[in-house]
KOLPA-336818 format. One line per field, with one value per residue: chain; y, x, z of N, C-alpha, C in turn; residue number from 1; residue in three letters. Coordinates in Angstrom, 1 decimal. Last residue first. Example, Ala and Ser with C-alpha at 12.3 -4.5 7.8 and 13.67 -1.06 7.14 Angstrom:
KOLPA-336818
chain = A_A;
n.py = -2.2_-5.7;
n.px = 12.8_13.2;
n.pz = 7.1_7.8;
ca.py = -1.1_-4.5;
ca.px = 13.7_12.3;
ca.pz = 7.1_7.8;
c.py = 0.0_-3.3;
c.px = 12.9_13.2;
c.pz = 7.9_7.8;
resi = 2_1;
resn = SER_ALA;
//
This chain:
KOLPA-336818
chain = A_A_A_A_A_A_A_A_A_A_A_A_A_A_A_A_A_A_A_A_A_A_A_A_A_A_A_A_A_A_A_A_A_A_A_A_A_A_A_A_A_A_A_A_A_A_A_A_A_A_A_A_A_A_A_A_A_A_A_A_A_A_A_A_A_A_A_A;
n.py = 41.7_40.6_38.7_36.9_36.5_33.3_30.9_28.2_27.1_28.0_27.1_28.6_31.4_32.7_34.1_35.9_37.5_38.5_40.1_41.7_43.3_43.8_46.3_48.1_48.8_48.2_45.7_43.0_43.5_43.5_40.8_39.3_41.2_40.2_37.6_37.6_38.5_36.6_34.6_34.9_35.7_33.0_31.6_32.7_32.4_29.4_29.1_30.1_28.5_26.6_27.0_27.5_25.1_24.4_24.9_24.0_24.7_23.5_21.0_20.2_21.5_19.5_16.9_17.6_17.6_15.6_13.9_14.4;
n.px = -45.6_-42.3_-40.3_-37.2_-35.0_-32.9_-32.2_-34.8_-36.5_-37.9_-38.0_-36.2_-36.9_-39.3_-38.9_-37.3_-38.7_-40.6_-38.6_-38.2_-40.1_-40.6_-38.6_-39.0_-41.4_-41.3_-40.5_-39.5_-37.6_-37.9_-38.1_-35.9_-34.1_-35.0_-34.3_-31.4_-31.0_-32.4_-30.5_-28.1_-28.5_-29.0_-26.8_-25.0_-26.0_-26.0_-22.7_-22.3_-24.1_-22.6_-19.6_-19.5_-19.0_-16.7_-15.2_-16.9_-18.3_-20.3_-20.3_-19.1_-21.7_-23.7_-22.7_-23.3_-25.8_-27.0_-25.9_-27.5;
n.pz = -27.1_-28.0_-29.7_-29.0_-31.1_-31.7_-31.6_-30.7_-28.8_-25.4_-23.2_-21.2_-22.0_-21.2_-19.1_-20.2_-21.0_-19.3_-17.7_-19.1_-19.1_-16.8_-16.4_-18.4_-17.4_-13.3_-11.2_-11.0_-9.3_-7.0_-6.4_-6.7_-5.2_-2.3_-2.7_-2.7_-0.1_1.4_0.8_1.6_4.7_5.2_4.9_6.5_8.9_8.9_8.7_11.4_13.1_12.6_13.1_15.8_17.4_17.0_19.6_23.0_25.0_24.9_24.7_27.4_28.9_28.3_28.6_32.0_32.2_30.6_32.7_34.9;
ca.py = 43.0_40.9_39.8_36.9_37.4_34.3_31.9_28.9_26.3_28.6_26.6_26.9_30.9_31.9_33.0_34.8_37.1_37.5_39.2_40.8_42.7_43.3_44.8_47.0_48.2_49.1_46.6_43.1_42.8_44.4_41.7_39.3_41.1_41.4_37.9_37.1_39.2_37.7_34.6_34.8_37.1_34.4_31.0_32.8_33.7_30.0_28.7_31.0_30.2_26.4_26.8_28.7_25.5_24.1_25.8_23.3_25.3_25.0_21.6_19.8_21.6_21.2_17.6_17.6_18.6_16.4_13.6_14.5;
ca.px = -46.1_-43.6_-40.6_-38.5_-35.1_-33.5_-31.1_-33.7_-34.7_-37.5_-39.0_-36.6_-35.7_-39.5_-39.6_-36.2_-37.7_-40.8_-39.2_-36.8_-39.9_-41.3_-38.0_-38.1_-41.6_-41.4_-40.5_-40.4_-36.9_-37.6_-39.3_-37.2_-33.7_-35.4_-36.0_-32.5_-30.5_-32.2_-32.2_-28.5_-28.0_-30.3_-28.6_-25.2_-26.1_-27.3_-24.1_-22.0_-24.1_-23.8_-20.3_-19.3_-20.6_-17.3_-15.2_-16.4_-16.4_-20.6_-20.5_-18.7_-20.6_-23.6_-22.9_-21.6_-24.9_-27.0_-25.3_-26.1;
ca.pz = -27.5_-26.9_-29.7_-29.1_-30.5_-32.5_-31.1_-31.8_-29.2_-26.7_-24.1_-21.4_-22.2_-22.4_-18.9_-19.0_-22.2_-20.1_-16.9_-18.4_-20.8_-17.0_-15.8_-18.6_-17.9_-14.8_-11.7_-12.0_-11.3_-7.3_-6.0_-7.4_-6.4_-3.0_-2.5_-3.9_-1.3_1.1_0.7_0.1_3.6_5.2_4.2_4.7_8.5_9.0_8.0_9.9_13.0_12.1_12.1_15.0_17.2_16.1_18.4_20.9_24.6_25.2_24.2_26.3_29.1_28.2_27.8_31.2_32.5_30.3_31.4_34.9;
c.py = 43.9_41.9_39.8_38.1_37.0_35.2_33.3_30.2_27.1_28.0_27.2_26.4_29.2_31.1_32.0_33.6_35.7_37.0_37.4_39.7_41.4_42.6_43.5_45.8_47.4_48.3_47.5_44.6_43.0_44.2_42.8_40.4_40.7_41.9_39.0_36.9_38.6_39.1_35.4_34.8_36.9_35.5_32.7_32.5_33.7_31.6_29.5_30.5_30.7_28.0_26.9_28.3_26.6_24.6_25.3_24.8_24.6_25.7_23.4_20.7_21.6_22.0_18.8_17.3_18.4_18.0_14.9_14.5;
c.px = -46.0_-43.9_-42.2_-39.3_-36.6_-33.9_-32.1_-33.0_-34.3_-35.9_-39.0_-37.3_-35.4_-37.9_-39.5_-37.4_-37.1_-40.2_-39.8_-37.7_-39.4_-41.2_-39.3_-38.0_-40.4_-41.5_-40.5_-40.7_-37.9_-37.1_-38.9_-38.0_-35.1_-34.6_-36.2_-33.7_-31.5_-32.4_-32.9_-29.8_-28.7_-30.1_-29.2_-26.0_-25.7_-26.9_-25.4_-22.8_-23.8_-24.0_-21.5_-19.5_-20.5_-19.0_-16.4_-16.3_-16.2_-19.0_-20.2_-19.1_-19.4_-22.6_-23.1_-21.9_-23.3_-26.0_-25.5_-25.4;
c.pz = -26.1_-27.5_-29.2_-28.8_-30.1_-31.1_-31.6_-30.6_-30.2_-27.3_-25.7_-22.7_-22.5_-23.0_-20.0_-18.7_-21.2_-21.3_-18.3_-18.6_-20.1_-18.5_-16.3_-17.8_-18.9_-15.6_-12.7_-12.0_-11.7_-8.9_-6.8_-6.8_-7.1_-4.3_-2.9_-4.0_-2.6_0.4_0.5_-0.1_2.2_4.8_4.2_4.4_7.1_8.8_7.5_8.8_11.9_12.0_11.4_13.7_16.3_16.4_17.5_20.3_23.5_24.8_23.7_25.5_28.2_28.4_27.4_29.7_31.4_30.7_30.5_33.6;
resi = 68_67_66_65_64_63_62_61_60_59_58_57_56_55_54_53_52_51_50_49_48_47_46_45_44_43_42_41_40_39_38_37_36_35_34_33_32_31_30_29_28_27_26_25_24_23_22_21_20_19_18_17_16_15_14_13_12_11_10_9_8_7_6_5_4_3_2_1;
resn = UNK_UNK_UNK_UNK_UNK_UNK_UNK_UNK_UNK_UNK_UNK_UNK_UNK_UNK_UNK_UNK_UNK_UNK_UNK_UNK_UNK_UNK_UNK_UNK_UNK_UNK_UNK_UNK_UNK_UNK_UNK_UNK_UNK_UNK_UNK_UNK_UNK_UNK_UNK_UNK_UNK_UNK_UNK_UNK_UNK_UNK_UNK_UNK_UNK_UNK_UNK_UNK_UNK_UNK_UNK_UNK_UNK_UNK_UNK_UNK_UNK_UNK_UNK_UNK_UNK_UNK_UNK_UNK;
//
């Protein structure tokens, strides 16, 4: 019985439209930034990208770092 009229209650909340919008921004940005990586390391510019952006943390001058 409780369960009935909890399903009930529930079922007319506006607020279930949140988690829905929620969960459809989680998985657009997810996404979007899975195939951004996938698609960065491409060629051989995205591959420079790739290890200019790795050496960013560990590099303290302003200088250029030059890959072979």
């Amino acid at each position: 019985m409780l369960g009935w009229f909890a399903s009930d209650f529930f079922a007319q909340s506006p607020l279930l439209a949140f988690p829905l919008v929620g969960l459809t921004i989680f998985i657009t940005v997810f996404g979007v930034i899975t195939l951004r990586t996938i698609h960065m390391g491409k060629g051989h510019a995205g591959k420079a990208r790739i290890q200019h952006l790795a050496s960013l943390p560990l590099n303290d001058s302003n200088e250029e770092i030059q890959h072979d």
